[in-house]
Structure formats: C-alpha cells, structure tokens
C-alpha positions in Angstrom: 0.0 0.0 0.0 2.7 2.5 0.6 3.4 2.6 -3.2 -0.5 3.8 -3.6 -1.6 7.2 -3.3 -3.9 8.6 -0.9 -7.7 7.5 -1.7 -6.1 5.2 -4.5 -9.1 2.5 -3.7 -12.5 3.5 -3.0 -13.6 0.4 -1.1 -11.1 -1.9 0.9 -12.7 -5.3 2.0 -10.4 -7.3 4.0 -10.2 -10.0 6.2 -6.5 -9.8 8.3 -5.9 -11.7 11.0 -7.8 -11.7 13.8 -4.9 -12.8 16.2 -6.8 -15.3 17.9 -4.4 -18.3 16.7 -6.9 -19.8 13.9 -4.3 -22.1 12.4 -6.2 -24.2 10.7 -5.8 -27.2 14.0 -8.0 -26.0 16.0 -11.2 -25.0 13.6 -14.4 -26.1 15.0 -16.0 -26.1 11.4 -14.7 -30.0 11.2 -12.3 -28.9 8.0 -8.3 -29.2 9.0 -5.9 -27.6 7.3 -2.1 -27.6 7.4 -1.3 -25.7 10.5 0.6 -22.7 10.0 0.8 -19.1 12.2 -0.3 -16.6 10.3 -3.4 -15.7 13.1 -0.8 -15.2 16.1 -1.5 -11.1 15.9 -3.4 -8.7 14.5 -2.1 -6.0 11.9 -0.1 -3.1 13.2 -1.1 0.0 13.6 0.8 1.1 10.5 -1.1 -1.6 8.6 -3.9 0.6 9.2 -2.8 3.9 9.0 -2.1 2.7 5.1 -5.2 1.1 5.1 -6.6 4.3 5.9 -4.9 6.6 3.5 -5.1 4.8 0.3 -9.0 3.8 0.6 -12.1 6.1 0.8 -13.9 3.4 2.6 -13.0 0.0 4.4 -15.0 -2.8 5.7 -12.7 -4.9 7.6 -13.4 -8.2 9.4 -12.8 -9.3 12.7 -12.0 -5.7 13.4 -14.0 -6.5 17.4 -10.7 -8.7 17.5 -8.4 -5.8 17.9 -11.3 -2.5 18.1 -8.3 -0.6 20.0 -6.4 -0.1 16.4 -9.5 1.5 14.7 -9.0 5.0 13.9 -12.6 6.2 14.7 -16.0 4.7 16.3 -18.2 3.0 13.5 -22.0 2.8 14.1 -22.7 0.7 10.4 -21.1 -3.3 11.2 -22.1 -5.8 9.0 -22.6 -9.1 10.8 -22.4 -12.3 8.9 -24.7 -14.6 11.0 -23.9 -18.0 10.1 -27.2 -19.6 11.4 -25.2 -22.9 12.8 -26.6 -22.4 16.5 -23.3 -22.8 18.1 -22.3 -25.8 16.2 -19.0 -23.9 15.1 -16.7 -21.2 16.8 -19.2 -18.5 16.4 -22.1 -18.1 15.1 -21.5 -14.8 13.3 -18.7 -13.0 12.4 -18.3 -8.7 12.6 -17.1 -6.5 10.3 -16.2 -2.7 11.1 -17.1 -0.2 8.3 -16.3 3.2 7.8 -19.8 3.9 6.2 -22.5 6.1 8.1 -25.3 3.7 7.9 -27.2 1.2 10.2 -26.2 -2.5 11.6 -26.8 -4.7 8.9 -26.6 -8.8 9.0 -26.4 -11.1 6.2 -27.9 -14.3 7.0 -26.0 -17.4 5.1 -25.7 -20.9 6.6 -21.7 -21.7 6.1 -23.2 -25.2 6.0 -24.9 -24.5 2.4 -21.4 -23.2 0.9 -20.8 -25.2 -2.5 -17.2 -24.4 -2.5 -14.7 -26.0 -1.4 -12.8 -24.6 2.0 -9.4 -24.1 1.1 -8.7 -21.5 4.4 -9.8 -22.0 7.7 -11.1 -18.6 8.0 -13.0 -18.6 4.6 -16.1 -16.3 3.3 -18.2 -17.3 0.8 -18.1 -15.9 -2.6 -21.6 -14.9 -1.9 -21.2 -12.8 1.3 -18.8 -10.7 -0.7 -21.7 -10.3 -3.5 -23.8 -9.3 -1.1 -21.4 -6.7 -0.3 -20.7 -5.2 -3.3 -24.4 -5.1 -4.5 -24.7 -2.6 -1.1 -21.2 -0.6 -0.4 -19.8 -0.6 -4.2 -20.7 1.7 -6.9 -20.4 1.2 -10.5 -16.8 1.7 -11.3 -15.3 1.7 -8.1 -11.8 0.1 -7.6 -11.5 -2.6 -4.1 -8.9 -3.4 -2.4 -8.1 -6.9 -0.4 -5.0 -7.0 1.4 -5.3 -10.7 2.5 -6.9 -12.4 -0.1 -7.0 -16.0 1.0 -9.1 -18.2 -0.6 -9.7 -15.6 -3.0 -13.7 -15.7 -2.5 -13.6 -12.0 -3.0 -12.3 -12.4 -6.4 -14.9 -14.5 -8.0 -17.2 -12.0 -6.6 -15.9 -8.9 -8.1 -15.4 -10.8 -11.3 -19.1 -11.9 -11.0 -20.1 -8.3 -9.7 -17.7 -6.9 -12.1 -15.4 -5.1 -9.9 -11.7 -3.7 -10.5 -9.9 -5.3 -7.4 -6.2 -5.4 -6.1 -6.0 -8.2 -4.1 -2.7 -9.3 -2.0 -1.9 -12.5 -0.6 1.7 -13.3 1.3 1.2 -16.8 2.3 2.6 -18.5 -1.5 0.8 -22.0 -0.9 -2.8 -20.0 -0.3 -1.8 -17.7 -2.9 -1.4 -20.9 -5.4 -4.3 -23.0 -3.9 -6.5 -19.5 -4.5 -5.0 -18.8 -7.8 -6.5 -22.4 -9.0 -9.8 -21.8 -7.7 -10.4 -18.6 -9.1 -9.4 -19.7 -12.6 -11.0 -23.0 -12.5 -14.2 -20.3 -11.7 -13.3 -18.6 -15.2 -13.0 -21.8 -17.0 -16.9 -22.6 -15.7 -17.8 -19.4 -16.7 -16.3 -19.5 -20.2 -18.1 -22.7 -20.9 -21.5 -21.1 -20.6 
C-alpha cells in the first residue's frame, strides 16, 4: 500500500488476521488444514494507517478482535450470522465499516457453501456479492490486502469489480489462484 496514493481505492474489503491463533488445528468447522501461524497477531497500527490513507472506505473483518487499532467509532457493522446455533466457533462473524449507515446482518448458513474450504477462516463468494451489490458503486476500484481463498475475487469478477487483491502466504496464494481460474474456465463454458 505504501506505493499507492492517498484515496487510490474507493472500497477496501479485508479479512487480516484476527490474532486469535486460527491455524487451521483447532477450527471447529470439522475442516483441517495444514497448520501454519499466520493468526498469532493482529495488523499493526501502521497496517492501518495505510489502510486508511489509500482507501475512501473500508469494511474490515474481525476488526471486534483488535477494536483498539480502529481510527474512529463506527455505528454501520455488518454481521455475517452463520445460522449454525453454536455448532462452530461463532455463530456470526463482525465486520467494522467506515460507512454512516445502520447494523446490517447477512444471514448465510456456512453449511450451504458449494465451495470447497481451502482457508480456515473462509467467506463465501456470496457474502462478498452481497457486499458489493450494497457498499460498491459502479466503477469503483477494491482493495483486499489478504486475499485468501480468493472468494472475494470471484465476486468482483461476477459483480464486475476492478480489485487489487494481495496475498503473502505462497501456498494459499497458489491454492486461491487455481480456484479462481478453475471459476473462469466454468464461466467461459456457458
């Protein structure tokens, strides 16, 4: 982000870590994944003050995880309630925005997700749809700074989105890379 300029992006979605050591061992979804330590801490502060400068708007998840490094009170989360009824870690997850609107929740059973997990901490493709049809405009360019699975991806490309997306971690990078053009190859047929 530092090679951006300010207000580069107009919407940053992202998903760090939460710092709450999800490694992929100890998911209660019933998925393992090769443990690795990427959910030991949250982003720095300087993370966000990047964040910050090179996006008009952010929604970023798990942001109750580490509140203390938000630059300003938000009174618009968006709460993805899962609708498992305690069978998993949580049965919602919360994402901070920097939007001047109400709580709003976005009901989805993880159970009825079609893809494949490839990330412990994975959204579905439609969550990040749901998204863009209410916080994106027409033309806007997003951001994701931890793309993962690389859910967010097939959305924008299904929304038709510009996005930016970085991911660190090479074998997620690789494993989301696949996904998202096996995705393509699906659409292309049709």
């Amino acid at each position: 982000m530092k090679t951006k300029p300010d207000n580069h992006y107009n919407l940053a979605i992202v998903d760090p870590p939460y710092g709450i050591g999800m490694d992929g061992n100890n998911n209660w979804s019933g998925s393992k994944h090769k443990v690795k330590e990427w959910d030991n801490e949250a982003p720095c502060l300087e993370y966000f003050e990047q964040l910050f400068r090179t996006s008009k708007n952010q929604i970023i998840w798990g942001a109750n995880h580490f509140i203390e490094r938000m630059p300003k009170n938000s009174k618009c989360w968006l709460i993805w309630d899962k609708k498992n009824d305690g069978f998993s870690f949580a049965d919602g997850e919360m994402a901070w925005t920097s939007f001047d609107t109400a709580v709003r929740f976005f009901r989805y059973h993880r159970g009825k997700q079609t893809d494949t997990r490839i990330h412990p901490t994975q959204k579905p493709k439609d969550l990040y749809r749901w998204i863009l049809k209410n916080y994106a405009k027409d033309g806007n360019k997003i951001l994701d700074t931890h793309g993962g699975s690389m859910s967010i991806a097939l959305a924008c490309d299904m929304e038709n989105f510009d996005l930016d997306i970085c991911e660190i971690d090479i074998e997620y990078f690789e494993t989301g890379k696949k996904r998202y053009n096996e995705f393509k190859q699906q659409v292309t047929m049709f």
